[in-house]
C-alpha positions as CSV (number, residue, x, y, z in Angstrom):
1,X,-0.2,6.2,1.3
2,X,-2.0,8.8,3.2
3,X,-0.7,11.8,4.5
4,X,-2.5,14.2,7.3
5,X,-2.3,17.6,6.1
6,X,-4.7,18.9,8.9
7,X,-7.7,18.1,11.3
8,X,-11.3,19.8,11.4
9,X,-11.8,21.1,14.8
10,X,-14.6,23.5,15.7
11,X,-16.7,25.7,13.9
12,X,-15.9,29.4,13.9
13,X,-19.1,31.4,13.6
14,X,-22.8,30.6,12.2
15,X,-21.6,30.6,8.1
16,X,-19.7,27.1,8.0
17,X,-16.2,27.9,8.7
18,X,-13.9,25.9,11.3
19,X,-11.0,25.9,13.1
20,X,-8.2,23.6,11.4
21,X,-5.2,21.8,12.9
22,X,-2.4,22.7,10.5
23,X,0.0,19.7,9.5
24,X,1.6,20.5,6.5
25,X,4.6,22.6,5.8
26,X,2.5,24.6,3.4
27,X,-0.7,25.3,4.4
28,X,-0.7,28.2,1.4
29,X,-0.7,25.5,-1.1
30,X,-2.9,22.6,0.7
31,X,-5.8,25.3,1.5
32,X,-5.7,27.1,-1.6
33,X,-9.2,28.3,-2.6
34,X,-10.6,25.9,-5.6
35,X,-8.4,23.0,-4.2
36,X,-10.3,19.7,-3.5
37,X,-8.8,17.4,-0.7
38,X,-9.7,13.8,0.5
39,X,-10.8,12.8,3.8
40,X,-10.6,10.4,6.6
41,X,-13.5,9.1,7.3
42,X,-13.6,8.8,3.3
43,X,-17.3,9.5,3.3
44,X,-17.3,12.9,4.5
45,X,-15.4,14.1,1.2
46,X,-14.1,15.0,-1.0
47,X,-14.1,18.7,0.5
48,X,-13.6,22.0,-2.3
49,X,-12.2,24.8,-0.2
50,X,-14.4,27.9,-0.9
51,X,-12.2,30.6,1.2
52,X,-9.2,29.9,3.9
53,X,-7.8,32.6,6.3
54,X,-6.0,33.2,9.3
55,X,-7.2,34.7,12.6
56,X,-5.2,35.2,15.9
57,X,-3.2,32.6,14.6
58,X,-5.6,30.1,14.0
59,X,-6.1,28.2,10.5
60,X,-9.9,29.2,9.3
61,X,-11.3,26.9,6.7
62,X,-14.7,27.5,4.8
63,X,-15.3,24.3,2.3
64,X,-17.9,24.6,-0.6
65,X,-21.6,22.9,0.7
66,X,-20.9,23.5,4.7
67,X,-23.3,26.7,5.2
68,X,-23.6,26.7,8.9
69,X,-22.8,25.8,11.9
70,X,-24.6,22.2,12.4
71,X,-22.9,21.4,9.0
72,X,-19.1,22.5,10.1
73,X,-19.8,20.5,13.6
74,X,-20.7,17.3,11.8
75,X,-17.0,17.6,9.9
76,X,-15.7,18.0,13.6
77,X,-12.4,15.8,13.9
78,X,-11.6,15.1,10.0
79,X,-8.6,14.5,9.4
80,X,-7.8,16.0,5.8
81,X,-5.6,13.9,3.8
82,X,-3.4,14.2,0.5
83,X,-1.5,11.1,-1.4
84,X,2.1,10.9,-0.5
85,X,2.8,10.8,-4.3
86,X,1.5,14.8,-4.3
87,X,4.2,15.2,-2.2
88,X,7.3,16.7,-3.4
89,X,10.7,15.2,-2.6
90,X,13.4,17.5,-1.1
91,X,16.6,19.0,-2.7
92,X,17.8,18.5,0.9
93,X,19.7,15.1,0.9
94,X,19.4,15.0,4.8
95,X,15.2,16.0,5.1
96,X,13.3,13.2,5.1
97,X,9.2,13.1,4.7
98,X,7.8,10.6,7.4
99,X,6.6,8.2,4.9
100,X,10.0,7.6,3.4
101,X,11.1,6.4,6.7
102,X,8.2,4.3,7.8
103,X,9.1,0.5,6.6
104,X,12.8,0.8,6.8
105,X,14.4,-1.8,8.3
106,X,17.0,-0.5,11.1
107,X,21.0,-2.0,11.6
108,X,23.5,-0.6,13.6
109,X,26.9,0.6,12.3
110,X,28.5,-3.1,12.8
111,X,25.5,-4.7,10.5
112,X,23.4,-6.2,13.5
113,X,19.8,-6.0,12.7
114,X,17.4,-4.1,15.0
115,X,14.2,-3.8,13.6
116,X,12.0,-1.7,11.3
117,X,10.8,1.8,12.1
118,X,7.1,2.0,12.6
119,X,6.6,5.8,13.0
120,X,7.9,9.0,13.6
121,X,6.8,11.1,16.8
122,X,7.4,15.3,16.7
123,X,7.8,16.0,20.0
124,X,10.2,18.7,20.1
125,X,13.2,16.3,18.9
126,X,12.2,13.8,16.1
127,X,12.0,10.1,17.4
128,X,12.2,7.0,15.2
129,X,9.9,4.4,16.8
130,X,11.8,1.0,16.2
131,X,9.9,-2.1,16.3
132,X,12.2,-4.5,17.7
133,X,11.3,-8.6,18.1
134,X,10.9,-10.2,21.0
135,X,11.2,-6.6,22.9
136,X,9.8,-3.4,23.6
137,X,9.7,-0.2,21.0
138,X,13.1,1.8,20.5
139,X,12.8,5.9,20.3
140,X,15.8,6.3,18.5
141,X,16.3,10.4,18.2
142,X,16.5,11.2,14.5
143,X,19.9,13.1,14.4
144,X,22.9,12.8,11.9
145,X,24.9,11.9,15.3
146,X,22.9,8.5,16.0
147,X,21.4,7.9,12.7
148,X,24.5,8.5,10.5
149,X,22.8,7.0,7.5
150,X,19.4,6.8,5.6
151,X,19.1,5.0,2.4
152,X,15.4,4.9,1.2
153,X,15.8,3.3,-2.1
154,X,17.4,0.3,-0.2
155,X,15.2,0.2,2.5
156,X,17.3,0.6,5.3
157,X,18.2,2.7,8.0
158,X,21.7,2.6,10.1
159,X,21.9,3.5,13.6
160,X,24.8,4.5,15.8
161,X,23.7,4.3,19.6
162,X,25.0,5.2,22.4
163,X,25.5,2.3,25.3
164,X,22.0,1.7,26.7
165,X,20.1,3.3,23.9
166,X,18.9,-0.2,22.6
């Protein structure tokens, strides 16, 4: 599976550089100088990373081949990608990477099936998006208090909700 380590936005200057939309926890290690990375559209890469820096906060990217600005604006809205094997798994039982939890299927506490989760939205407070049958999407918030237990290597997910949650 793919994961979205960051997004080409708009070129910085006349020498190829751009503006990227960090996604990644470690942006030191995933724009390391020398490092190739795949993309998405697949035919736009793979990209070698020449030179990464940061300015007024920004994430600036310069990739080996892009030497100007008409080069950097074709790459405009690639989203750079890694394989979620290159991805390390946490010491932290209760941290979860997103692509562990997509596919699980979801029960409640009692053992009544609810569905499987089919994303995970970061908007301020993590929300499971449950796929449910026959009925519309659950946003589930992703704390210890609702979602008491994860077990990836069994698939499944349990859920303790609140009355009017589901």
């Amino acid at each position: 599976m793919q994961l979205v380590v960051g997004r080409i936005g708009r070129p910085h200057g006349v020498r190829g550089e751009v503006t990227v939309e960090v996604r990644t926890d470690d942006p030191g290690l995933r724009f390391a100088p020398g490092s190739s990375i795949a993309t998405d559209p697949a035919q736009r890469g793979p990209l070698v990373i020449e030179g990464s820096r940061s300015h007024k906060g920004v994430l600036l990217v310069s990739f080996a081949g892009v030497g100007d600005r008409d080069a950097a604006e074709e790459l405009r809205g690639t989203m750079l990608v890694i394989d979620s094997a290159e991805v390390e798994p946490s010491d932290d039982p209760d941290e979860f990477h997103d692509h562990q939890l997509i596919g699980l299927n979801v029960e409640t506490v009692a053992g009544e099936p609810v569905g499987e989760v089919t994303d995970v939205l970061h908007h301020g407070q993590d929300l499971l998006v449950v796929r449910r049958r026959g009925q519309d999407d659950a946003l589930i918030p992703f704390v210890k208090a609702l979602v008491p237990e994860v077990d990836v290597a069994g698939g499944r997910l349990v859920v303790d909700p609140p009355e009017g949650l589901l």
